[in-house]
ZADO-1210 file (C-alpha; in nm, 4 decimals, padded with zeros to 6 digits):
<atoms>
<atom x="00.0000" y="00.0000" z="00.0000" code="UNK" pos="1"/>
<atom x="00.1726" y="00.3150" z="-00.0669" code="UNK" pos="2"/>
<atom x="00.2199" y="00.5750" z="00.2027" code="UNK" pos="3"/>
<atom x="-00.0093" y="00.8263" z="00.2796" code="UNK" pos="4"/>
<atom x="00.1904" y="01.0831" z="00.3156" code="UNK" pos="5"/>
<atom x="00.3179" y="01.0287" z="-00.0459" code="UNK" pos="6"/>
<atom x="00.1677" y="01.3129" z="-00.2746" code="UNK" pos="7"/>
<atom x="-00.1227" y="01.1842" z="-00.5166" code="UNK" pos="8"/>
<atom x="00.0704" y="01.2944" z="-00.8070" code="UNK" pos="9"/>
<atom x="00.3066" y="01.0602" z="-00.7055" code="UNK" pos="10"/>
<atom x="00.0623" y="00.7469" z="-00.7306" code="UNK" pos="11"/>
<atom x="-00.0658" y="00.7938" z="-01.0541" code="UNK" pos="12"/>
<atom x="-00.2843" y="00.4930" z="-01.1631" code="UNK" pos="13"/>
<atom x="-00.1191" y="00.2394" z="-01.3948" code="UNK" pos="14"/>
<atom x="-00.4516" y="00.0096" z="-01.4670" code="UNK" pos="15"/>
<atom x="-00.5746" y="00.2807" z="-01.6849" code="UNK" pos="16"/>
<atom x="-00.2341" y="00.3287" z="-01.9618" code="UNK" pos="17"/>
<atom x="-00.1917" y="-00.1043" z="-01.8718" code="UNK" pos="18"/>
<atom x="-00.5652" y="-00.1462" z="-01.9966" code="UNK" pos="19"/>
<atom x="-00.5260" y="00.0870" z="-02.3199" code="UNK" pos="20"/>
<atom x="-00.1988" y="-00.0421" z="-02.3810" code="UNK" pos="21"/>
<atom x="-00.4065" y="-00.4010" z="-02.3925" code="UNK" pos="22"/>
<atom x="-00.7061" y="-00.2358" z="-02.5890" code="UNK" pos="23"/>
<atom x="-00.4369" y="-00.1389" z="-02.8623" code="UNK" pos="24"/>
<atom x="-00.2964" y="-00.4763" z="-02.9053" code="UNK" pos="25"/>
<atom x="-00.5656" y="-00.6658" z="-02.9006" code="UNK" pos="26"/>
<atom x="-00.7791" y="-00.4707" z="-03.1139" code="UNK" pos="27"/>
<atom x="-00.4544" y="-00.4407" z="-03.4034" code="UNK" pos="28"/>
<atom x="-00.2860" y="-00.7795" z="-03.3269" code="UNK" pos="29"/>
<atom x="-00.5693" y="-00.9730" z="-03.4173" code="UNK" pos="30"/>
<atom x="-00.7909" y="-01.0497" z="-03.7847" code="UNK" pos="31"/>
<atom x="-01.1914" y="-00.9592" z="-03.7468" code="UNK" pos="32"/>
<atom x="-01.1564" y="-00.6888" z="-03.4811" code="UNK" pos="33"/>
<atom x="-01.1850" y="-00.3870" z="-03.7061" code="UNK" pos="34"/>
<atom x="-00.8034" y="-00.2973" z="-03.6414" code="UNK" pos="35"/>
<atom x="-00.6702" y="-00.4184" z="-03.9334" code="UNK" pos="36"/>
<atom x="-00.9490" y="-00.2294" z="-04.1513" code="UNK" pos="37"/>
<atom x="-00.8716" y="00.0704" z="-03.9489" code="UNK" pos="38"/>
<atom x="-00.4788" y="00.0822" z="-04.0134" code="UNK" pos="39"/>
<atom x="-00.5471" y="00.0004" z="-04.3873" code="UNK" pos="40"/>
<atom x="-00.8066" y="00.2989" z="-04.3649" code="UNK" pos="41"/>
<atom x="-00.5671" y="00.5586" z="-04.2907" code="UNK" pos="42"/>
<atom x="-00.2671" y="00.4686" z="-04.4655" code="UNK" pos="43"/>
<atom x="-00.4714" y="00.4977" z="-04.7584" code="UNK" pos="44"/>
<atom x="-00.4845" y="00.8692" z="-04.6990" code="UNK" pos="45"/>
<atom x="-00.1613" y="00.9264" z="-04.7922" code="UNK" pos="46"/>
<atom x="-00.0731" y="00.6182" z="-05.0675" code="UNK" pos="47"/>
<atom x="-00.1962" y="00.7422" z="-05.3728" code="UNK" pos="48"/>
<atom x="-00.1544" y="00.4084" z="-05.5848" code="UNK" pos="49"/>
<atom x="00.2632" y="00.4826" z="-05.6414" code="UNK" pos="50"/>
<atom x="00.3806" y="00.6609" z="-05.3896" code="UNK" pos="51"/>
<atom x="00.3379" y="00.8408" z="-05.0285" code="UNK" pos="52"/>
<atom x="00.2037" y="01.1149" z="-04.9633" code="UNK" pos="53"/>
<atom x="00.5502" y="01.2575" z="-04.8148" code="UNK" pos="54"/>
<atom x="00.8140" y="01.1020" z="-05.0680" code="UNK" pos="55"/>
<atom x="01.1227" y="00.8404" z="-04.8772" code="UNK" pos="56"/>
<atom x="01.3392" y="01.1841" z="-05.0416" code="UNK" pos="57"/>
<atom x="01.1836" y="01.5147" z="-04.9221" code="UNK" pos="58"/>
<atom x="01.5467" y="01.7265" z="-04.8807" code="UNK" pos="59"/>
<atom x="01.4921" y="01.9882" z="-04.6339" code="UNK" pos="60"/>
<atom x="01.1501" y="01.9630" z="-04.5273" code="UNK" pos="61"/>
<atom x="01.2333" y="01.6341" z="-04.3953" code="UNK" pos="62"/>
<atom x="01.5025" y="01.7787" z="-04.1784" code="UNK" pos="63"/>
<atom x="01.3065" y="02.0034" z="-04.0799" code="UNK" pos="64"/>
<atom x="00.9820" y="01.7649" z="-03.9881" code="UNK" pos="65"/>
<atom x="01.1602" y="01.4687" z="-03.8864" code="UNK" pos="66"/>
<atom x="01.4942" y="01.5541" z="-03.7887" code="UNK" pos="67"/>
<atom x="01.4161" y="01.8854" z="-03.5970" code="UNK" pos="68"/>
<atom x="01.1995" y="01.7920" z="-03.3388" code="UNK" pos="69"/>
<atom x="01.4493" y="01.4956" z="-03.1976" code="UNK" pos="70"/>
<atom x="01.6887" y="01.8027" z="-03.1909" code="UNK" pos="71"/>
<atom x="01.4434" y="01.9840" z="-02.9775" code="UNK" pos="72"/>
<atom x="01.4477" y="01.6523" z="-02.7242" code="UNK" pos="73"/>
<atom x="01.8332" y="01.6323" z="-02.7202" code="UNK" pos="74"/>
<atom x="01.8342" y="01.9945" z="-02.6213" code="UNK" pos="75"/>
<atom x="01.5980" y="01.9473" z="-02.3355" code="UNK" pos="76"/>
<atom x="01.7199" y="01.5916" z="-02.2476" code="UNK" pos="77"/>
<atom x="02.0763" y="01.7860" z="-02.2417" code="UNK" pos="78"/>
<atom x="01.8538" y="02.0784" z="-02.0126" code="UNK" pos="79"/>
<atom x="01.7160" y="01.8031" z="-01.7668" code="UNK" pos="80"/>
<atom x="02.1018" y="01.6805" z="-01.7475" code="UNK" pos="81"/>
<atom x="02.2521" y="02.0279" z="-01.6816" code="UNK" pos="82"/>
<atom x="01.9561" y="02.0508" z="-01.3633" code="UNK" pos="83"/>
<atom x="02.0493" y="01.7526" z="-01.2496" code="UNK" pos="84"/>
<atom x="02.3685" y="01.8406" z="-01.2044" code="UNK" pos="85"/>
<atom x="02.3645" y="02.1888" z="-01.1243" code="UNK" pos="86"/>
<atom x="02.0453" y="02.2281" z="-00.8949" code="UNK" pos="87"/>
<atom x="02.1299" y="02.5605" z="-00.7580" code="UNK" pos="88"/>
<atom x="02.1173" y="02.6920" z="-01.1218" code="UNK" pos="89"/>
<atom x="01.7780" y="02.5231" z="-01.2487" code="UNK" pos="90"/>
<atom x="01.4780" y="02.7185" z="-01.1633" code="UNK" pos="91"/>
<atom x="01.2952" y="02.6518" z="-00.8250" code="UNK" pos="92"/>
<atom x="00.9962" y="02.5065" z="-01.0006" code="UNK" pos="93"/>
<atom x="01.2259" y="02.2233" z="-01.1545" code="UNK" pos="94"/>
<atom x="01.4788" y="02.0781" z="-00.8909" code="UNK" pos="95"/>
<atom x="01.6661" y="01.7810" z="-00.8859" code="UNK" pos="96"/>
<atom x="01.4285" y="01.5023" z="-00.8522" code="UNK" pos="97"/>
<atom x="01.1566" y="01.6055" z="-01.0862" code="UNK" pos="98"/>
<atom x="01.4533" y="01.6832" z="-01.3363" code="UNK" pos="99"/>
<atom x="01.5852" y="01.3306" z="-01.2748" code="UNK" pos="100"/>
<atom x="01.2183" y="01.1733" z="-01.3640" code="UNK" pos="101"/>
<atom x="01.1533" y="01.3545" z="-01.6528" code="UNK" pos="102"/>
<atom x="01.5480" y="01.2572" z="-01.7659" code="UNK" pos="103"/>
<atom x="01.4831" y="00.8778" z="-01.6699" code="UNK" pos="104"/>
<atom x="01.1328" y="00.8980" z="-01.8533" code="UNK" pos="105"/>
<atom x="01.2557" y="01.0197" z="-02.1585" code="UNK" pos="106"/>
<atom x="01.5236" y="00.7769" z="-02.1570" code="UNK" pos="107"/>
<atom x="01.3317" y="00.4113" z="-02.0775" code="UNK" pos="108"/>
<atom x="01.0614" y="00.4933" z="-02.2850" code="UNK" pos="109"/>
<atom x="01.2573" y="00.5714" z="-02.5862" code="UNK" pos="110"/>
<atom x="01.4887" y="00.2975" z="-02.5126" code="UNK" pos="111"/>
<atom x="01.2081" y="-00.0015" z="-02.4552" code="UNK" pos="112"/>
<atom x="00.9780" y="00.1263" z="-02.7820" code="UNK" pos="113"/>
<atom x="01.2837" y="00.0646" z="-02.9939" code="UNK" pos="114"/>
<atom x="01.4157" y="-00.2367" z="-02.8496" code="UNK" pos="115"/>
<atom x="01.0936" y="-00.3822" z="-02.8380" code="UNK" pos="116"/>
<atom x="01.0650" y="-00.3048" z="-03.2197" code="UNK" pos="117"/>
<atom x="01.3075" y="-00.5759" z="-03.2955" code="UNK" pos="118"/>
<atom x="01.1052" y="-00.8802" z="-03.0559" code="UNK" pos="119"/>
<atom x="00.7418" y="-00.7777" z="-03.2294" code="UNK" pos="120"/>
<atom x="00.8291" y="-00.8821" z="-03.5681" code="UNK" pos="121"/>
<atom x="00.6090" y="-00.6213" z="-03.7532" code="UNK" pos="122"/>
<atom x="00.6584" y="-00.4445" z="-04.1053" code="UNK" pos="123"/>
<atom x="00.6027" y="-00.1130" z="-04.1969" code="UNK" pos="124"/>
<atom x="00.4171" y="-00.0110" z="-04.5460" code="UNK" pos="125"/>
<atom x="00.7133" y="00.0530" z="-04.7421" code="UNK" pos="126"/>
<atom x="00.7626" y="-00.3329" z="-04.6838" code="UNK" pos="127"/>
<atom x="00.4446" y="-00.4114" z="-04.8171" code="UNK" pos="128"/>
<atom x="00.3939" y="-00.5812" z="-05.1713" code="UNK" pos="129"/>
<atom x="00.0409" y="-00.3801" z="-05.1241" code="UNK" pos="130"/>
<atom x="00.2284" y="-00.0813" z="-05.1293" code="UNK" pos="131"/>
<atom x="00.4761" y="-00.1008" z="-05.4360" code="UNK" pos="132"/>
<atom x="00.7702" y="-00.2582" z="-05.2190" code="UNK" pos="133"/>
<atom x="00.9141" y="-00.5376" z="-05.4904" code="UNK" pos="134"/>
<atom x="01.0560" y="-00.8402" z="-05.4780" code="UNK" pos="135"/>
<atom x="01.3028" y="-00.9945" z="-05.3282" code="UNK" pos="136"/>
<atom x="01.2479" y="-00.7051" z="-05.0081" code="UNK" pos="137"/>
<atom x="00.8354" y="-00.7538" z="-05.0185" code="UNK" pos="138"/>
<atom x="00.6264" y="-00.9379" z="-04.7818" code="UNK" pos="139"/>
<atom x="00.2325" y="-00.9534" z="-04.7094" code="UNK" pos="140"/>
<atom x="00.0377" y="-00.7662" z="-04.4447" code="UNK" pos="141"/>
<atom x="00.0793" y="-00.9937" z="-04.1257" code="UNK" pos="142"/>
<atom x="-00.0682" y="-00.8524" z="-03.8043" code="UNK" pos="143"/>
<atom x="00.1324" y="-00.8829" z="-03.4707" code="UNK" pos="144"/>
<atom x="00.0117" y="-01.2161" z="-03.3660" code="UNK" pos="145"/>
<atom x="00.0504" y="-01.3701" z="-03.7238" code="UNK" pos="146"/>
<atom x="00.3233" y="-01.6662" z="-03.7230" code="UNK" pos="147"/>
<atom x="00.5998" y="-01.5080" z="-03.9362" code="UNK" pos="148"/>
<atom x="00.8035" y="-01.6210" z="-04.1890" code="UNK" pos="149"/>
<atom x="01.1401" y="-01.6886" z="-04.1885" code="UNK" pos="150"/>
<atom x="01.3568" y="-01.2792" z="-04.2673" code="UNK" pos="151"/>
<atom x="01.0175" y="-01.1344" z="-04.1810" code="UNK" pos="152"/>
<atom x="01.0620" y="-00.7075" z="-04.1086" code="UNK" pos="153"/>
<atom x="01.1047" y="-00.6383" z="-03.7516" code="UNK" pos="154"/>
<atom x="01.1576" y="-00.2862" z="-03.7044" code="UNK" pos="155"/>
<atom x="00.8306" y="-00.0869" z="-03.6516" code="UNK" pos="156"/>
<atom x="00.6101" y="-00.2147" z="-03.3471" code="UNK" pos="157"/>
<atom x="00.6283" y="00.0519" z="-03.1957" code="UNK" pos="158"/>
<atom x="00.7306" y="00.3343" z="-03.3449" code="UNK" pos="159"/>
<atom x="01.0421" y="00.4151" z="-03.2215" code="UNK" pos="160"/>
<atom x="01.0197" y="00.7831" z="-03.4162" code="UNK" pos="161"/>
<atom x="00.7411" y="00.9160" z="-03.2051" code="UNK" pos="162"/>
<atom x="00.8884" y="00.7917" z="-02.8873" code="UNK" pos="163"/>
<atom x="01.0238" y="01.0566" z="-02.7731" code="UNK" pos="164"/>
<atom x="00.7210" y="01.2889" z="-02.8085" code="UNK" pos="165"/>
<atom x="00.5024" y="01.0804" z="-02.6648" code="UNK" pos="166"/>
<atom x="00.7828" y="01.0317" z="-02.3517" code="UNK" pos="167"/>
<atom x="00.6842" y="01.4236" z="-02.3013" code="UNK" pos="168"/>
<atom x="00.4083" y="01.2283" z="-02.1116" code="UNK" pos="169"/>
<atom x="00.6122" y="01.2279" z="-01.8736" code="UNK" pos="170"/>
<atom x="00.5033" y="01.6401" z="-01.7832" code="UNK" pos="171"/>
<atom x="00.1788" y="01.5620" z="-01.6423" code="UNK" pos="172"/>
<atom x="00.3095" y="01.3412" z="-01.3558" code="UNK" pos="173"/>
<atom x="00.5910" y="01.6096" z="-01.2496" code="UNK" pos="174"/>
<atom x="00.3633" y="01.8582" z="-01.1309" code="UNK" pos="175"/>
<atom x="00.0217" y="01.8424" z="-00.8757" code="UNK" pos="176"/>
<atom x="-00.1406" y="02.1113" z="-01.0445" code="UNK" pos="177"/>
<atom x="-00.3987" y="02.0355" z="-01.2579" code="UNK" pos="178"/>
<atom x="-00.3411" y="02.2959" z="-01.5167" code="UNK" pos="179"/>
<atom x="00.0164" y="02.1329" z="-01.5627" code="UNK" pos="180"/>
<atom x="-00.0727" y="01.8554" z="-01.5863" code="UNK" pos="181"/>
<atom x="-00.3504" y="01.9309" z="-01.8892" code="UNK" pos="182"/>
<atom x="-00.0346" y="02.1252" z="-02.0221" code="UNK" pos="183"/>
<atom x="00.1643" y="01.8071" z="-02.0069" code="UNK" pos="184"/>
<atom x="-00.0566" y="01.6075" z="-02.1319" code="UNK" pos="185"/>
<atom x="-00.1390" y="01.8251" z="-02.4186" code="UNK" pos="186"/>
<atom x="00.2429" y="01.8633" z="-02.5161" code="UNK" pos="187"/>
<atom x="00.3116" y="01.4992" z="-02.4705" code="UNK" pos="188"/>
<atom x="-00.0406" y="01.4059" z="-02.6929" code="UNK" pos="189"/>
<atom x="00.0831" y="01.7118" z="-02.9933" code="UNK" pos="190"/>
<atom x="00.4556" y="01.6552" z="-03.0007" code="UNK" pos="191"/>
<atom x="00.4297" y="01.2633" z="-03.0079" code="UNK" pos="192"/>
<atom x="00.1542" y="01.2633" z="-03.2109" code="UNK" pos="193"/>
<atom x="00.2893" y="01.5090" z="-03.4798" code="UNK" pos="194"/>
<atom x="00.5846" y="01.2856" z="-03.4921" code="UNK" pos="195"/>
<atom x="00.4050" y="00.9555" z="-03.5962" code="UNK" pos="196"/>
<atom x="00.1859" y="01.1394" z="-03.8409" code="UNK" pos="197"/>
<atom x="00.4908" y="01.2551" z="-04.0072" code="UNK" pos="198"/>
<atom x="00.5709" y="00.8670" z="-03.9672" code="UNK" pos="199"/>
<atom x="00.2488" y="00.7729" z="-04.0994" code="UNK" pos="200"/>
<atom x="00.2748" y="01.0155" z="-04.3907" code="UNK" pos="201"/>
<atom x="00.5563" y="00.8697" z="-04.5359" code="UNK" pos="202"/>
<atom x="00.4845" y="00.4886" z="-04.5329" code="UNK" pos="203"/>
<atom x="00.7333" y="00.4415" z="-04.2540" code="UNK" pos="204"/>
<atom x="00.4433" y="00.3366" z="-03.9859" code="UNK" pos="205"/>
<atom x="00.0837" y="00.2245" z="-03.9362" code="UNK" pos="206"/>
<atom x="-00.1411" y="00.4274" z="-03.7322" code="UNK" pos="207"/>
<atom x="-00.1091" y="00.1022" z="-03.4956" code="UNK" pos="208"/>
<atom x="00.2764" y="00.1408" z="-03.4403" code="UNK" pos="209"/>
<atom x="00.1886" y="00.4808" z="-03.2997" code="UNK" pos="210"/>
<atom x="-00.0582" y="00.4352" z="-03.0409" code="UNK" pos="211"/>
<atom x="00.1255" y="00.1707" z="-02.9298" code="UNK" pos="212"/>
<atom x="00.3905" y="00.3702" z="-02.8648" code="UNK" pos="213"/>
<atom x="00.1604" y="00.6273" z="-02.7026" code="UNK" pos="214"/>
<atom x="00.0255" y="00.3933" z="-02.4531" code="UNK" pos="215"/>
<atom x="00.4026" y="00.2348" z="-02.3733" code="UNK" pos="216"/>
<atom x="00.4780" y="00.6130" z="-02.2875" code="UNK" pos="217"/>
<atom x="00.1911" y="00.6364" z="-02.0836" code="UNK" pos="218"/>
<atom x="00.2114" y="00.3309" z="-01.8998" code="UNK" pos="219"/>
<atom x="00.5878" y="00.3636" z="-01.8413" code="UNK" pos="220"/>
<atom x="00.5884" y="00.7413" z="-01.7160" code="UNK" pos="221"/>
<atom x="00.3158" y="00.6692" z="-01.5147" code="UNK" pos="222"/>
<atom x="00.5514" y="00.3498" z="-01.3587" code="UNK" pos="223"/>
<atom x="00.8389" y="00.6033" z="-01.2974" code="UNK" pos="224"/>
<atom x="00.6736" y="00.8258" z="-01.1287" code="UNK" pos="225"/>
<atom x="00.5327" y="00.5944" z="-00.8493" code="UNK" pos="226"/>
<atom x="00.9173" y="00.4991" z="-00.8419" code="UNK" pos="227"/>
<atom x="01.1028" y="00.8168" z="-00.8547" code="UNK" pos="228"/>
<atom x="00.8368" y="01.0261" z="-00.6953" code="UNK" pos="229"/>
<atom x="00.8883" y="01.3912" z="-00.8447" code="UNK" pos="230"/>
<atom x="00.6426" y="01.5377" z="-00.6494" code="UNK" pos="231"/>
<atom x="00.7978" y="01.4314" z="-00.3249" code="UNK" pos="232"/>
<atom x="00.9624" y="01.7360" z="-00.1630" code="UNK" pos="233"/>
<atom x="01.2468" y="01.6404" z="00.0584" code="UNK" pos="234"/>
<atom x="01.2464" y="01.7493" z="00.4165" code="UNK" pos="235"/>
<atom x="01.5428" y="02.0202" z="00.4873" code="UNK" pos="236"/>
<atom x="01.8916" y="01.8828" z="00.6085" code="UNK" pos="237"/>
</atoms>
Protein backbone atom coordinates (compact mmCIF):
# COMPACT_ATOMS: atom_id res chain seq x y z
CA UNK A 1 0.00 0.00 0.00
CA UNK A 2 1.73 3.15 -0.67
CA UNK A 3 2.20 5.75 2.03
CA UNK A 4 -0.09 8.26 2.80
CA UNK A 5 1.90 10.83 3.16
CA UNK A 6 3.18 10.29 -0.46
CA UNK A 7 1.68 13.13 -2.75
CA UNK A 8 -1.23 11.84 -5.17
CA UNK A 9 0.70 12.94 -8.07
CA UNK A 10 3.07 10.60 -7.05
CA UNK A 11 0.62 7.47 -7.31
CA UNK A 12 -0.66 7.94 -10.54
CA UNK A 13 -2.84 4.93 -11.63
CA UNK A 14 -1.19 2.39 -13.95
CA UNK A 15 -4.52 0.10 -14.67
CA UNK A 16 -5.75 2.81 -16.85
CA UNK A 17 -2.34 3.29 -19.62
CA UNK A 18 -1.92 -1.04 -18.72
CA UNK A 19 -5.65 -1.46 -19.97
CA UNK A 20 -5.26 0.87 -23.20
CA UNK A 21 -1.99 -0.42 -23.81
CA UNK A 22 -4.07 -4.01 -23.93
CA UNK A 23 -7.06 -2.36 -25.89
CA UNK A 24 -4.37 -1.39 -28.62
CA UNK A 25 -2.96 -4.76 -29.05
CA UNK A 26 -5.66 -6.66 -29.01
CA UNK A 27 -7.79 -4.71 -31.14
CA UNK A 28 -4.54 -4.41 -34.03
CA UNK A 29 -2.86 -7.80 -33.27
CA UNK A 30 -5.69 -9.73 -34.17
CA UNK A 31 -7.91 -10.50 -37.85
CA UNK A 32 -11.91 -9.59 -37.47
CA UNK A 33 -11.56 -6.89 -34.81
CA UNK A 34 -11.85 -3.87 -37.06
CA UNK A 35 -8.03 -2.97 -36.41
CA UNK A 36 -6.70 -4.18 -39.33
CA UNK A 37 -9.49 -2.29 -41.51
CA UNK A 38 -8.72 0.70 -39.49
CA UNK A 39 -4.79 0.82 -40.13
CA UNK A 40 -5.47 0.00 -43.87
CA UNK A 41 -8.07 2.99 -43.65
CA UNK A 42 -5.67 5.59 -42.91
CA UNK A 43 -2.67 4.69 -44.65
CA UNK A 44 -4.71 4.98 -47.58
CA UNK A 45 -4.85 8.69 -46.99
CA UNK A 46 -1.61 9.26 -47.92
CA UNK A 47 -0.73 6.18 -50.68
CA UNK A 48 -1.96 7.42 -53.73
CA UNK A 49 -1.54 4.08 -55.85
CA UNK A 50 2.63 4.83 -56.41
CA UNK A 51 3.81 6.61 -53.90
CA UNK A 52 3.38 8.41 -50.28
CA UNK A 53 2.04 11.15 -49.63
CA UNK A 54 5.50 12.58 -48.15
CA UNK A 55 8.14 11.02 -50.68
CA UNK A 56 11.23 8.40 -48.77
CA UNK A 57 13.39 11.84 -50.42
CA UNK A 58 11.84 15.15 -49.22
CA UNK A 59 15.47 17.26 -48.81
CA UNK A 60 14.92 19.88 -46.34
CA UNK A 61 11.50 19.63 -45.27
CA UNK A 62 12.33 16.34 -43.95
CA UNK A 63 15.03 17.79 -41.78
CA UNK A 64 13.06 20.03 -40.80
CA UNK A 65 9.82 17.65 -39.88
CA UNK A 66 11.60 14.69 -38.86
CA UNK A 67 14.94 15.54 -37.89
CA UNK A 68 14.16 18.85 -35.97
CA UNK A 69 11.99 17.92 -33.39
CA UNK A 70 14.49 14.96 -31.98
CA UNK A 71 16.89 18.03 -31.91
CA UNK A 72 14.43 19.84 -29.77
CA UNK A 73 14.48 16.52 -27.24
CA UNK A 74 18.33 16.32 -27.20
CA UNK A 75 18.34 19.94 -26.21
CA UNK A 76 15.98 19.47 -23.36
CA UNK A 77 17.20 15.92 -22.48
CA UNK A 78 20.76 17.86 -22.42
CA UNK A 79 18.54 20.78 -20.13
CA UNK A 80 17.16 18.03 -17.67
CA UNK A 81 21.02 16.80 -17.47
CA UNK A 82 22.52 20.28 -16.82
CA UNK A 83 19.56 20.51 -13.63
CA UNK A 84 20.49 17.53 -12.50
CA UNK A 85 23.69 18.41 -12.04
CA UNK A 86 23.64 21.89 -11.24
CA UNK A 87 20.45 22.28 -8.95
CA UNK A 88 21.30 25.60 -7.58
CA UNK A 89 21.17 26.92 -11.22
CA UNK A 90 17.78 25.23 -12.49
CA UNK A 91 14.78 27.18 -11.63
CA UNK A 92 12.95 26.52 -8.25
CA UNK A 93 9.96 25.06 -10.01
CA UNK A 94 12.26 22.23 -11.55
CA UNK A 95 14.79 20.78 -8.91
CA UNK A 96 16.66 17.81 -8.86
CA UNK A 97 14.28 15.02 -8.52
CA UNK A 98 11.57 16.06 -10.86
CA UNK A 99 14.53 16.83 -13.36
CA UNK A 100 15.85 13.31 -12.75
CA UNK A 101 12.18 11.73 -13.64
CA UNK A 102 11.53 13.54 -16.53
CA UNK A 103 15.48 12.57 -17.66
CA UNK A 104 14.83 8.78 -16.70
CA UNK A 105 11.33 8.98 -18.53
CA UNK A 106 12.56 10.20 -21.59
CA UNK A 107 15.24 7.77 -21.57
CA UNK A 108 13.32 4.11 -20.78
CA UNK A 109 10.61 4.93 -22.85
CA UNK A 110 12.57 5.71 -25.86
CA UNK A 111 14.89 2.97 -25.13
CA UNK A 112 12.08 -0.02 -24.55
CA UNK A 113 9.78 1.26 -27.82
CA UNK A 114 12.84 0.65 -29.94
CA UNK A 115 14.16 -2.37 -28.50
CA UNK A 116 10.94 -3.82 -28.38
CA UNK A 117 10.65 -3.05 -32.20
CA UNK A 118 13.07 -5.76 -32.95
CA UNK A 119 11.05 -8.80 -30.56
CA UNK A 120 7.42 -7.78 -32.29
CA UNK A 121 8.29 -8.82 -35.68
CA UNK A 122 6.09 -6.21 -37.53
CA UNK A 123 6.58 -4.44 -41.05
CA UNK A 124 6.03 -1.13 -41.97
CA UNK A 125 4.17 -0.11 -45.46
CA UNK A 126 7.13 0.53 -47.42
CA UNK A 127 7.63 -3.33 -46.84
CA UNK A 128 4.45 -4.11 -48.17
CA UNK A 129 3.94 -5.81 -51.71
CA UNK A 130 0.41 -3.80 -51.24
CA UNK A 131 2.28 -0.81 -51.29
CA UNK A 132 4.76 -1.01 -54.36
CA UNK A 133 7.70 -2.58 -52.19
CA UNK A 134 9.14 -5.38 -54.90
CA UNK A 135 10.56 -8.40 -54.78
CA UNK A 136 13.03 -9.94 -53.28
CA UNK A 137 12.48 -7.05 -50.08
CA UNK A 138 8.35 -7.54 -50.19
CA UNK A 139 6.26 -9.38 -47.82
CA UNK A 140 2.32 -9.53 -47.09
CA UNK A 141 0.38 -7.66 -44.45
CA UNK A 142 0.79 -9.94 -41.26
CA UNK A 143 -0.68 -8.52 -38.04
CA UNK A 144 1.32 -8.83 -34.71
CA UNK A 145 0.12 -12.16 -33.66
CA UNK A 146 0.50 -13.70 -37.24
CA UNK A 147 3.23 -16.66 -37.23
CA UNK A 148 6.00 -15.08 -39.36
CA UNK A 149 8.04 -16.21 -41.89
CA UNK A 150 11.40 -16.89 -41.88
CA UNK A 151 13.57 -12.79 -42.67
CA UNK A 152 10.18 -11.34 -41.81
CA UNK A 153 10.62 -7.07 -41.09
CA UNK A 154 11.05 -6.38 -37.52
CA UNK A 155 11.58 -2.86 -37.04
CA UNK A 156 8.31 -0.87 -36.52
CA UNK A 157 6.10 -2.15 -33.47
CA UNK A 158 6.28 0.52 -31.96
CA UNK A 159 7.31 3.34 -33.45
CA UNK A 160 10.42 4.15 -32.21
CA UNK A 161 10.20 7.83 -34.16
CA UNK A 162 7.41 9.16 -32.05
CA UNK A 163 8.88 7.92 -28.87
CA UNK A 164 10.24 10.57 -27.73
CA UNK A 165 7.21 12.89 -28.09
CA UNK A 166 5.02 10.80 -26.65
CA UNK A 167 7.83 10.32 -23.52
CA UNK A 168 6.84 14.24 -23.01
CA UNK A 169 4.08 12.28 -21.12
CA UNK A 170 6.12 12.28 -18.74
CA UNK A 171 5.03 16.40 -17.83
CA UNK A 172 1.79 15.62 -16.42
CA UNK A 173 3.09 13.41 -13.56
CA UNK A 174 5.91 16.10 -12.50
CA UNK A 175 3.63 18.58 -11.31
CA UNK A 176 0.22 18.42 -8.76
CA UNK A 177 -1.41 21.11 -10.44
CA UNK A 178 -3.99 20.35 -12.58
CA UNK A 179 -3.41 22.96 -15.17
CA UNK A 180 0.16 21.33 -15.63
CA UNK A 181 -0.73 18.55 -15.86
CA UNK A 182 -3.50 19.31 -18.89
CA UNK A 183 -0.35 21.25 -20.22
CA UNK A 184 1.64 18.07 -20.07
CA UNK A 185 -0.57 16.08 -21.32
CA UNK A 186 -1.39 18.25 -24.19
CA UNK A 187 2.43 18.63 -25.16
CA UNK A 188 3.12 14.99 -24.70
CA UNK A 189 -0.41 14.06 -26.93
CA UNK A 190 0.83 17.12 -29.93
CA UNK A 191 4.56 16.55 -30.01
CA UNK A 192 4.30 12.63 -30.08
CA UNK A 193 1.54 12.63 -32.11
CA UNK A 194 2.89 15.09 -34.80
CA UNK A 195 5.85 12.86 -34.92
CA UNK A 196 4.05 9.56 -35.96
CA UNK A 197 1.86 11.39 -38.41
CA UNK A 198 4.91 12.55 -40.07
CA UNK A 199 5.71 8.67 -39.67
CA UNK A 200 2.49 7.73 -40.99
CA UNK A 201 2.75 10.16 -43.91
CA UNK A 202 5.56 8.70 -45.36
CA UNK A 203 4.85 4.89 -45.33
CA UNK A 204 7.33 4.42 -42.54
CA UNK A 205 4.43 3.37 -39.86
CA UNK A 206 0.84 2.25 -39.36
CA UNK A 207 -1.41 4.27 -37.32
CA UNK A 208 -1.09 1.02 -34.96
CA UNK A 209 2.76 1.41 -34.40
CA UNK A 210 1.89 4.81 -33.00
CA UNK A 211 -0.58 4.35 -30.41
CA UNK A 212 1.25 1.71 -29.30
CA UNK A 213 3.91 3.70 -28.65
CA UNK A 214 1.60 6.27 -27.03
CA UNK A 215 0.25 3.93 -24.53
CA UNK A 216 4.03 2.35 -23.73
CA UNK A 217 4.78 6.13 -22.88
CA UNK A 218 1.91 6.36 -20.84
CA UNK A 219 2.11 3.31 -19.00
CA UNK A 220 5.88 3.64 -18.41
CA UNK A 221 5.88 7.41 -17.16
CA UNK A 222 3.16 6.69 -15.15
CA UNK A 223 5.51 3.50 -13.59
CA UNK A 224 8.39 6.03 -12.97
CA UNK A 225 6.74 8.26 -11.29
CA UNK A 226 5.33 5.94 -8.49
CA UNK A 227 9.17 4.99 -8.42
CA UNK A 228 11.03 8.17 -8.55
CA UNK A 229 8.37 10.26 -6.95
CA UNK A 230 8.88 13.91 -8.45
CA UNK A 231 6.43 15.38 -6.49
CA UNK A 232 7.98 14.31 -3.25
CA UNK A 233 9.62 17.36 -1.63
CA UNK A 234 12.47 16.40 0.58
CA UNK A 235 12.46 17.49 4.16
CA UNK A 236 15.43 20.20 4.87
CA UNK A 237 18.92 18.83 6.08
Amino acid sequence: MADSRTPPVDRPSVVRPALFLALVVVFFGFHGTGGEWLDLRVQSWFWDGRDWLIPKDAGWPHQLAYTGPKIGLYVFALWLLWAIAFPSLAPAWLGRRRATYLFVSLAAISLACTQLRDVTQMATPRDLKVYGAIAPNAWEHLLLFDAKPAGYPSHAFPAGHASGGFALLSLAFAWSAAEARRRGVLLGCVYGGAMGLYQVARGEHFLSHTLATAALAWLLAACLARWLRPGEISSPS
